[in-house]
C-alpha positions in Angstrom: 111.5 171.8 15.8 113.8 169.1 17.6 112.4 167.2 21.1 114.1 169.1 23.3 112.6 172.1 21.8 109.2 171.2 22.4 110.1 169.5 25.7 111.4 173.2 27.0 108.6 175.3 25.3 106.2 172.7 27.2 107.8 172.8 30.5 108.1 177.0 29.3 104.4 177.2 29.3 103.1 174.5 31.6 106.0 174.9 34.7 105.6 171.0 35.3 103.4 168.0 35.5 102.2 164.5 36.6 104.0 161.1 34.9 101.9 158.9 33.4 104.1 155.7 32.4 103.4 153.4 30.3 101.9 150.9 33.3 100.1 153.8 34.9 100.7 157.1 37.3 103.7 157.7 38.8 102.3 158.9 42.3 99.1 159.6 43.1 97.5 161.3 39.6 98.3 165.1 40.1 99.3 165.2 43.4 102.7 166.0 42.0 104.1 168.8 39.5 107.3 167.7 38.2 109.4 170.4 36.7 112.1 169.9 34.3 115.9 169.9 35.4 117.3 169.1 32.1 116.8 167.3 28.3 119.3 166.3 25.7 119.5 164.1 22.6 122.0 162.5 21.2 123.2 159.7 19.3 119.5 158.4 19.1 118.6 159.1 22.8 116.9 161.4 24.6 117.3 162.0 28.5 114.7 163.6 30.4 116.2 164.5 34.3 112.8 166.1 36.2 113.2 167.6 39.7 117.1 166.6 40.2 115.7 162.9 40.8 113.9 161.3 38.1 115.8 160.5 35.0 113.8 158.8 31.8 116.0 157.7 29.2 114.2 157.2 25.8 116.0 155.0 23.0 114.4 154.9 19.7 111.8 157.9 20.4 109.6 158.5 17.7 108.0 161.8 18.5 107.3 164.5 20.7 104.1 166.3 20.8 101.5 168.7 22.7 98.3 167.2 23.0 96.0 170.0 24.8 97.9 171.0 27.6 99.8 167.8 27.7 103.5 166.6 26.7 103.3 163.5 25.2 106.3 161.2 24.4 106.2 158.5 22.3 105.7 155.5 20.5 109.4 154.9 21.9 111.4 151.4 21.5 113.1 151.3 24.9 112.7 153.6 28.4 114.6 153.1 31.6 113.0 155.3 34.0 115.1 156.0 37.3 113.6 157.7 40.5 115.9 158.8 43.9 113.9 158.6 46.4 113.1 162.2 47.6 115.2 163.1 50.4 118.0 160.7 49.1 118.1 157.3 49.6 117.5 154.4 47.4 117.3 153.9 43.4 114.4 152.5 42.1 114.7 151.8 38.3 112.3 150.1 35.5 112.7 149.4 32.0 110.2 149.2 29.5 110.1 147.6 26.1 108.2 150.4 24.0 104.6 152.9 24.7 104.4 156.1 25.6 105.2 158.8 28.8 102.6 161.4 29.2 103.5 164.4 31.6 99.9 165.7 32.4 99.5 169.3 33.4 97.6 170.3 36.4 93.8 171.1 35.7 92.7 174.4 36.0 
């Protein structure tokens, strides 16, 4: 089963989640349910575009998996993480050198 596979059947099953980056929450933990607007690999990347705004580009991913009712991405070399502010507006972006992305579903 490729990445974007499991990303899909994930998203599929769980609609969305909360970002956990390697340096912590995205947000306030759970307070938002990000749903998937796209995925593709190619050429040793994987892009990950959630809710039209955030983009997380993964070089060097080493695997994708379902932990419980979590997507978990990672051990990756390289991530640039890229977030539009909502409503438009500015470009925040962050690179980081290796970890792992955990989209955490919603409990209940």
């Amino acid at each position: 089963m490729t990445f974007v596979s499991v990303i899909n059947n994930w998203f599929d099953v769980e609609w969305g989640g909360s970002i956990v980056l390697p340096d912590g929450w995205f947000g306030r933990p759970y307070d938002n349910q990000h749903t998937l607007t796209s995925s593709e690999e190619s050429e040793g990347k994987m892009l990950l575009v959630l809710d039209d705004n955030l983009r997380l580009t993964f070089s060097g991913l080493a695997n994708v998996k379902i932990e419980g009712r979590n997507l978990v991405l990672g051990p990756f070399d390289n991530l640039i993480f890229e977030a539009i502010s909502y409503g438009g507006g500015t470009l925040e972006s962050k690179e980081y050198a290796g970890g792992v992305v955990k989209i955490i579903s919603a409990p209940g």
